[in-house]
N, C-alpha and C positions, 0 to 999 in steps of 0.2 A: 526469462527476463530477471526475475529474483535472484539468483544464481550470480548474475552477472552484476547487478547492481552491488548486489552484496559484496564480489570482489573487488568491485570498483569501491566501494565507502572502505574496504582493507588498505586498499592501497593509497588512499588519498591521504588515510589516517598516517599507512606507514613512513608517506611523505612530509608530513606533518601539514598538508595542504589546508590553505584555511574554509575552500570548500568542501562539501559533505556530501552525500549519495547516499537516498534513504528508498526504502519499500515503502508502498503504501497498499494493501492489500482490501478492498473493499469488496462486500458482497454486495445482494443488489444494494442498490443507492437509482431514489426516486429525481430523473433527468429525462432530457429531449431523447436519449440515446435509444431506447424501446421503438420510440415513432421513428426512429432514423434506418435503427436495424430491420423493422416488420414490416419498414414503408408503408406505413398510414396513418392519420389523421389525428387519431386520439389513442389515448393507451390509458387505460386505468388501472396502477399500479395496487387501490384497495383491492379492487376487485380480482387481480389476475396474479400477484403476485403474495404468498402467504407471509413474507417478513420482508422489509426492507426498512432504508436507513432513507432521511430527507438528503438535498442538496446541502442544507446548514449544518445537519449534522457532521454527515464528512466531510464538509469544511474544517470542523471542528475538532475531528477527529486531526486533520491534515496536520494543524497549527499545532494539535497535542504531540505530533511524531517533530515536528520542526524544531518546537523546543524542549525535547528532550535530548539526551543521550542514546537514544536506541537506537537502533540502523532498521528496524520492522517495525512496522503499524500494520496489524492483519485484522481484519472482523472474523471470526470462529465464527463457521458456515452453518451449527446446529445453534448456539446458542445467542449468536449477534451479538456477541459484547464483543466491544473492541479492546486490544490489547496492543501493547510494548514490549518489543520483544529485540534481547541478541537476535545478531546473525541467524540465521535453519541453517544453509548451506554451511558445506567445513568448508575452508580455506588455507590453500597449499602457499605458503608465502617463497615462493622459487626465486624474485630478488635476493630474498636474502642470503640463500645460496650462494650465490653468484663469488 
C-alpha cells in the first residue's frame, strides 16, 4: 500500500495536481481496533501492549504529515519516535518516457 501511495503522491506532483497522497505509518496507536480484532470487551493496552502512541497523538502526528512536504509519516518500530520522511519506495516515472 506504501508503494503505491507513494507513486500515486509521484504522479499527482508530476501533474502538478493540487491534491496530495501521503503515508502515514503508525505503530500501535491506543483505539477501539484491539476489542474489534480479539472480539472482546475490554483490551488494556498499559497492560498488554509494551509502547504505544494515544489516539491524540496520531492525530497529531497526522496533521504534522499534512502540513508538511513529506510524502511519509512513519513511527520507528524500536524506538516510537515519529519521523518525516521522502518517498522509501524508488519510482520509475514511465509518463515521462512516453
Amino acid at each position: 500500500m506504501s508503494a503505491f501511495t507513494e507513486g500515486l503522491a509521484h504522479e499527482l506532483a508530476a501533474q502538478g495536481a493540487k491534491m496530495k497522497a501521503k503515508v502515514l505509518a503508525p505503530a500501535a496507536t491506543e483505539t477501539e481496533f484491539a476489542k474489534r480484532a480479539f472480539d472482546v470487551n475490554e483490551f488494556d493496552y498499559h497492560v498488554t501492549v509494551p509502547k504505544f502512541h494515544t489516539a491524540k497523538e496520531m492525530a497529531e502526528f497526522l496533521l504534522a504529515l499534512y502540513d508538511s512536504d513529506k510524502v511519509v509519516g512513519i513511527v520507528d518500530g524500536y524506538t516510537y519516535e515519529f519521523q518525516l520522511r521522502d518517498p522509501i519506495y524508488p519510482f520509475a516515472n514511465w509518463t515521462a518516457q512516453k
